[in-house]
Structures are given as C-alpha cells and as structure tokens.
N, C-alpha and C positions, 0 to 999 in steps of 0.2 A: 624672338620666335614665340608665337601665342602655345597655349597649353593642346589648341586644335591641331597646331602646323606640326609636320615629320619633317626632317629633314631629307628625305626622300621623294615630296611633293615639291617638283618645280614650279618656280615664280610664273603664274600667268602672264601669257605676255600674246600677241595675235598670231606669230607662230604657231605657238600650241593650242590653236584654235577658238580663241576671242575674237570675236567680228567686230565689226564696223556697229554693224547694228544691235550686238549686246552694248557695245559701250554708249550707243545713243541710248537705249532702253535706260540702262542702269543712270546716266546722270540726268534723263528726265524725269526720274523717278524719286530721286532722293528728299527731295522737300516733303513726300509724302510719305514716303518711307520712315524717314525721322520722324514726321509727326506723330503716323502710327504707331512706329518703337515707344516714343516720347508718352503718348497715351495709355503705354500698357505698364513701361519702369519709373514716371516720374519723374528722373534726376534728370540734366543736360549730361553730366558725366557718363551717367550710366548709358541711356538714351547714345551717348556718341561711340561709348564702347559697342555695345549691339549691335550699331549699323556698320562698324567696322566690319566687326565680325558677319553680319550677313551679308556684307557686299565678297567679302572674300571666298564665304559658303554658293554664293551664288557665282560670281565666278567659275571658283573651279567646279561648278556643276551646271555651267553653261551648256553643254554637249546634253544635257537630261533636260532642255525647256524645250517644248515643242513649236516651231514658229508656226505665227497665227492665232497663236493663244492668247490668253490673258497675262501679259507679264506681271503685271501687279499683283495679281491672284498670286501668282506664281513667288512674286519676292514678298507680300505680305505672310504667306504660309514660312515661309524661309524664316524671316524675320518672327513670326509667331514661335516656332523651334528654337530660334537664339535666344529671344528672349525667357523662354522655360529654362534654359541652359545656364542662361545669365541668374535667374534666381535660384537654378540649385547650388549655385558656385557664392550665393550669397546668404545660404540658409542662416546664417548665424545673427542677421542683422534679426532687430526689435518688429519689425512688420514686415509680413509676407503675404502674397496673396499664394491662395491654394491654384492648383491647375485647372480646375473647372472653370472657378470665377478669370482666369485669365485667359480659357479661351471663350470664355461668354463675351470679356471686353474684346479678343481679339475680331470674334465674330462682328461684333457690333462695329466697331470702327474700322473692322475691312468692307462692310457694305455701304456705311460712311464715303468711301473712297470709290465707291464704281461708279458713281455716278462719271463720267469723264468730264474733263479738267478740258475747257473750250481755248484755254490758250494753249495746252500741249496738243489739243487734238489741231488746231489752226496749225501748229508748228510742224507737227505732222505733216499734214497736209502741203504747207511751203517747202519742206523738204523735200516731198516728191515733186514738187513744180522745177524744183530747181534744175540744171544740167548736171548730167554725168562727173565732168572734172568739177566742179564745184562740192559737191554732193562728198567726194573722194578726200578734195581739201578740208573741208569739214571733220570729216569723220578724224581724219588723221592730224587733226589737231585735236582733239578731245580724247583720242586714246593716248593710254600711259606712256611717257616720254615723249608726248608730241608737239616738241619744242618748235618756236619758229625758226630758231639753228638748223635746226635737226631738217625739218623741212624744206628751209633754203635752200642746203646742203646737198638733199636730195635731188632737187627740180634744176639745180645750177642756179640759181637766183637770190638774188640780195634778199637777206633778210626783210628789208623794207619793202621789197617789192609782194613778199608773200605777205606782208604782214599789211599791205593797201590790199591786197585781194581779199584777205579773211574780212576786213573791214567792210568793201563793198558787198559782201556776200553775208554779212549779220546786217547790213541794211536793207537788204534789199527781203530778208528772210523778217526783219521787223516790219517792213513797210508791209509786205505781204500778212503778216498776223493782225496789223491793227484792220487794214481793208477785208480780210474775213471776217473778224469780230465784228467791225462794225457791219459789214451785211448781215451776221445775224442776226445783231440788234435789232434792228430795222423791220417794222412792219410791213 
C-alpha cells in the first residue's frame, strides 16, 4: 500500500465508476505521460514511480474530469502535482529543482504535447468507425482484468474464438489508421 492509499479507499475497478472511455484515455496517454514525467524527474525509476502514482490519482479522481475536455491537460497537471510530491518525498537527494523551475519545465513540455498526436487522433477516429459490439470488446479488453478467459467466459465462447475477433478488430483498426495517415499526407 503507497504512503497515498487508506485502507478505506476501494480498488478502482468499472463498478465504482471507471468507464470504457477513461480506460481508453488513460492507456492512450501513457507514452506521453512518461515522457513528460520523465522530462521533469530524470530517472526511469523515478519517472516510473510518478506515473504509477498519477495513473492511480487520476483514477480515483475520474468522476472530477469533465468529458469533452482536454484529457492530457487534465493528467499532465496530475502528473505535474505528483511529480512536486515525488521531490518533496526526495528532499534529502544532492540536486533538487525548486517549484518554480519545475513548473516553468512543466509548462513548457505540456505545450510541447498539445500539439495532437495524428496516430492517436487517426485512432480516435477508427474507434468511432467501428460498430457497437466491437467498440464494447475492445474496451473490455483493455480495462483491468480483461482477460481473454475472463471474456470467453462471459460471451460463452472459446477463448480462441474471442481472441480471432480482438485480432480482426486491431486489424481492421490499423488498416484504418495507416489509410487516414496516409490521406493526410497526401497533397
């Protein structure tokens, strides 16, 4: 149990109201999320501690993002809070940056990140192309515990058989990202 967690705060789980579409948000987001952690502490260690911790702060403060917004806004400020956190929990180390200069770097490397990312925004996009059940199998494969067991299980279907649909449906979700990309290329 982190120094953050009560043993009174239950485990997130979609139950207690994690959607579909936080869990998409939060694993689209990660490459950039590290990065930016990674730009303001440094280390890989450190860097992997922080994103722990702000995927968990952001989590349980899902029910506080307003949809429609700017998620990344939203989990780089998160992540900007953790990482302050993470350096007063390290005051003792030989170099520190002061809070000013770390949100000058946070500013800077969260404008860095607005520009949108043309394969998540493509992905995006192929998302909502897709059908309903597919859309549904997706998601519930990428939220926590969403085993191909687990899902078999659920739908009555052999493992293999859910596990040829997740396949056709990340192909059919690539084939659709390179054919946007390349329309935009294109003069």
């Amino acid at each position: 149990m982190s120094q953050n967690e009560t043993a009174s705060e239950p485990a997130p789980t979609p139950a207690n109201g994690v959607s579909a579409e936080f869990i998409s948000h939060l694993t689209s987001s990660q490459r950039q999320l590290y990065a930016f952690i990674l730009s303001l502490v440094r280390h890989t260690a450190d860097a992997d501690d922080v994103l722990q911790e702000t995927n968990l702060v952001m989590w349980r403060k899902w029910a506080d993002f307003t949809p429609g917004t700017n998620f990344d806004a939203w989990s780089f400020s998160i992540a900007r809070f953790q990482v302050m956190a993470h350096r007063k929990r390290q005051q003792r180390s030989r170099l520190h940056f002061d809070d000013e200069l770390v949100d000058l770097l946070a500013s800077e490397a969260a404008t860095a990140y607005e520009t949108p990312d043309p394969r998540r925004r493509a992905l995006s996009d192929c998302l909502r192309k897709l059908g309903s059940e597919q859309r549904r199998l997706i998601a519930r494969r990428y939220e926590p515990g969403g085993s191909v067991i687990d899902m078999a299980t659920e739908q009555g279907r052999s493992p293999k058989a859910v596990s040829e649909a997740l396949r056709r449906i990340r192909k059919t979700l690539m084939t659709c990202i390179e054919t946007t990309l390349a329309r935009e290329a294109s003069p």
